[in-house]
C-alpha positions as CSV (number, residue, x, y, z in Angstrom):
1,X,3.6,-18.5,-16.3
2,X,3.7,-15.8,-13.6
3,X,3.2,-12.2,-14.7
4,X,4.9,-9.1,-13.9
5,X,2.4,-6.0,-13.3
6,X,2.7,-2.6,-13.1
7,X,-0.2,-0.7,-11.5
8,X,-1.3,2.7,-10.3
9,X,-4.1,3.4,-7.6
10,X,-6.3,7.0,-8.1
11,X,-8.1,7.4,-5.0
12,X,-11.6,9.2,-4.5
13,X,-10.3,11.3,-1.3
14,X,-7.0,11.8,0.2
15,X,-5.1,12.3,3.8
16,X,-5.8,15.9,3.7
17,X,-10.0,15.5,3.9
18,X,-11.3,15.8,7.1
19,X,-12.9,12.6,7.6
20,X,-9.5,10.8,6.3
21,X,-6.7,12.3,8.3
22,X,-3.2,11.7,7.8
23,X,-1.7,8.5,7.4
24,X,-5.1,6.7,7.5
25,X,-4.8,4.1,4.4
26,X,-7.9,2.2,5.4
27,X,-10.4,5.7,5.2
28,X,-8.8,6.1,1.2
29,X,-11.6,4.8,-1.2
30,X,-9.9,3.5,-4.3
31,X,-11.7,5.3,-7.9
32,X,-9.6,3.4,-10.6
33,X,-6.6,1.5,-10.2
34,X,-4.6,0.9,-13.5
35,X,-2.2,-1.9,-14.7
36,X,-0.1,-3.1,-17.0
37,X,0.2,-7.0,-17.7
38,X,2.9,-8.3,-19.4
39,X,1.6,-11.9,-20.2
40,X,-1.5,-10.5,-21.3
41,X,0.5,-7.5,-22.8
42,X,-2.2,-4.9,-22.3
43,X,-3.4,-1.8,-20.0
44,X,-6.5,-2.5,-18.1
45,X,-8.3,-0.3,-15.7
46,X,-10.4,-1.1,-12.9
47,X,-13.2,0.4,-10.7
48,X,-14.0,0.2,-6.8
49,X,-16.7,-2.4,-7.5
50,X,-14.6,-4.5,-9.9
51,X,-11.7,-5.6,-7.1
52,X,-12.9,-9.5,-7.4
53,X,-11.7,-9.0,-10.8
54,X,-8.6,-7.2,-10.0
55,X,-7.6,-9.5,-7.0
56,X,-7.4,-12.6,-9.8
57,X,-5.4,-10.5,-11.4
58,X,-2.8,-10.0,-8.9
59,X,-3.0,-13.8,-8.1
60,X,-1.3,-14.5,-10.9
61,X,1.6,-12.3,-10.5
62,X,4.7,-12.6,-8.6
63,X,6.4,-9.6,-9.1
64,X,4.3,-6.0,-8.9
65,X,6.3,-2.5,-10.4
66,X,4.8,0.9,-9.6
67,X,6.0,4.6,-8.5
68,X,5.9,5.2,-4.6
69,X,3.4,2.1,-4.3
70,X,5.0,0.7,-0.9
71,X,3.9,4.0,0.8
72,X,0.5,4.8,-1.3
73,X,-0.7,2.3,-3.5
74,X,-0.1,-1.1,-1.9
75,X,-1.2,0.1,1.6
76,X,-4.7,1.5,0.6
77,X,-4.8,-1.6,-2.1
78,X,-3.5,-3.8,0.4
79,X,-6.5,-2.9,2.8
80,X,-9.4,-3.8,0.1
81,X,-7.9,-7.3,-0.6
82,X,-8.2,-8.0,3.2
83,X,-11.4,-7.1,3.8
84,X,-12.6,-8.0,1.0
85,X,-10.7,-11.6,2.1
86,X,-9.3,-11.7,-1.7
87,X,-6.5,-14.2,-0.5
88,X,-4.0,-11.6,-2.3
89,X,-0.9,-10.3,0.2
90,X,0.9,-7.7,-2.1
91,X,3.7,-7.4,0.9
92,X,5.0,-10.6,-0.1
93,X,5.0,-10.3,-3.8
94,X,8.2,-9.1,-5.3
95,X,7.8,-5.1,-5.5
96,X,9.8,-2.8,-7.8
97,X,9.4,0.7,-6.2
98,X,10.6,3.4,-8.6
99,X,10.9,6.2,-6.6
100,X,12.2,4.2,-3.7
101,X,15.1,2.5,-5.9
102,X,15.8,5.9,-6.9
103,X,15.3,7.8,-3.7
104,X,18.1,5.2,-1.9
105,X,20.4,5.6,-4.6
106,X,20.4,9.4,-4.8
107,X,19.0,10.3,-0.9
108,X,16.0,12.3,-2.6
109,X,12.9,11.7,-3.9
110,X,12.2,12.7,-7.2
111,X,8.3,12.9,-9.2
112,X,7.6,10.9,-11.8
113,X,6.7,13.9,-14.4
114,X,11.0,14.9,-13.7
115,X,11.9,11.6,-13.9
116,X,9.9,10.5,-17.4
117,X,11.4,13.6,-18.7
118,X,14.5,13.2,-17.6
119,X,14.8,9.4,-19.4
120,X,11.9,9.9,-21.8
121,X,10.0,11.9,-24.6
122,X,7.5,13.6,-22.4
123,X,6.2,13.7,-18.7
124,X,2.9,13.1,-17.0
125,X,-0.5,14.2,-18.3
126,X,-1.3,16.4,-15.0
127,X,-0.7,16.6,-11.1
128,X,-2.2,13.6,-8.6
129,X,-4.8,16.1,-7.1
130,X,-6.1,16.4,-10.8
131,X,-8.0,12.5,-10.5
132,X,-9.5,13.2,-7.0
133,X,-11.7,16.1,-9.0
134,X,-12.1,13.8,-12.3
135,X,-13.5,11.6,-9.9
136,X,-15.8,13.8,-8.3
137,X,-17.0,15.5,-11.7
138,X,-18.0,11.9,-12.6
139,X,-15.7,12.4,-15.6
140,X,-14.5,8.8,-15.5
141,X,-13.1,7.5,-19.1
142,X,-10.9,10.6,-18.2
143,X,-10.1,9.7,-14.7
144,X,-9.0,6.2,-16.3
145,X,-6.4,7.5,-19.4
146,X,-4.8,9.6,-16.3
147,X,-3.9,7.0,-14.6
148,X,-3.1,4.7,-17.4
149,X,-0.5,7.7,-18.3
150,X,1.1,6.8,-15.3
151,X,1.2,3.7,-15.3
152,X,2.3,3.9,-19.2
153,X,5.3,6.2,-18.2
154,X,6.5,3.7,-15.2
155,X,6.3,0.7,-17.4
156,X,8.8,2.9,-19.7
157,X,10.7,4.1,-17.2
158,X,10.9,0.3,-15.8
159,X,11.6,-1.2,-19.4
160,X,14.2,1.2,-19.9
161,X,16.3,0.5,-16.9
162,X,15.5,-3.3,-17.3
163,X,17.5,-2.3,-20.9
164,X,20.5,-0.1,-20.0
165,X,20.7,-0.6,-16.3
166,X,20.4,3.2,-14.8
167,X,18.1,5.9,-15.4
168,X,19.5,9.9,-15.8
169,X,18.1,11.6,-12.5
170,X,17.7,15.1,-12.2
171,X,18.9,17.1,-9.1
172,X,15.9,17.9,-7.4
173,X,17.4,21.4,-6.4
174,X,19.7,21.8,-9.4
175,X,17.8,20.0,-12.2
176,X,21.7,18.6,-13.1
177,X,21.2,15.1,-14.3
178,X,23.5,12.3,-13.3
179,X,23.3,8.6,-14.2
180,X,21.8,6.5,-11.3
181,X,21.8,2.4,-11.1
182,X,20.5,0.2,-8.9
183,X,19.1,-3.1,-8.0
184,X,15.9,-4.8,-10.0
């Protein structure tokens, strides 16, 4: 049985440090990625030195979910599982893109915090910038129930729209919902 998993990268820097630089996936050190597994039908996080671990992971999956992963998280993933020669191509697994479904459906990108409020009970636990410094202040059992927020609210969001078929978007100038649909 092949699993479906939905994951979230938190990164230890970011494009906008000075020995980064924009655009430059393969300078981004990942601090804790987090997942969701539906065989296993649990969260589980992961540190830097525990990508052997994650990569087996992945191997069993065919179809990854996340929120803005095909330009963040499977790029600076992407880069550990090839040179760490994991055998684990994310490109060619079947990926669910939240904000890219929703982003060619409506022609704007929309956050996750507007969106999980928009279809759910509550939003996100903090701002992305927020882990970087969790990271840094070594304050990682924190750093880890961040991220497994996220990835908590895009698994809703996800099992929500695999249930009804659209999600209720918010305007990102108006705030005016409207009900979106698309492919999945």
């Amino acid at each position: 049985m092949t699993d479906t998993l939905v994951f979230d990268i938190e990164t230890q820097n970011f494009f906008t440090d000075p020995e980064v630089g924009w655009g430059n996936y393969g300078a981004l050190k990942i601090s804790v990625v987090g997942v969701y597994s539906y065989v296993k039908d649990k969260f589980l996080t992961f540190e830097e030195h525990e990508m052997d671990k994650l990569a087996e992971l992945f191997k069993g999956s065919d179809r990854i979910v996340g929120f803005s992963m095909n330009r963040y998280d499977v790029p600076v993933l992407q880069n550990y599982f090839l040179r760490e020669k994991h055998g684990v191509d994310l490109w060619q697994k079947r990926r669910i893109d939240l904000l890219e479904e929703v982003e060619l459906a409506t022609g704007q990108r929309i956050g996750l915090d507007k969106l999980a409020r928009a279809n759910l009970s509550g939003g996100k636990s903090g701002h992305g910038s927020k882990a970087i410094g969790l990271y840094k202040d070594g304050k990682m059992d924190e750093l880890k129930s961040y991220c497994l927020k996220d990835v908590e609210i895009t698994k809703d969001l996800y099992d929500l729209y695999r249930l009804r078929r659209y999600l209720y978007v918010p305007h990102k100038e108006t705030g005016e919902t409207s009900r979106v649909s698309f492919i999945v």
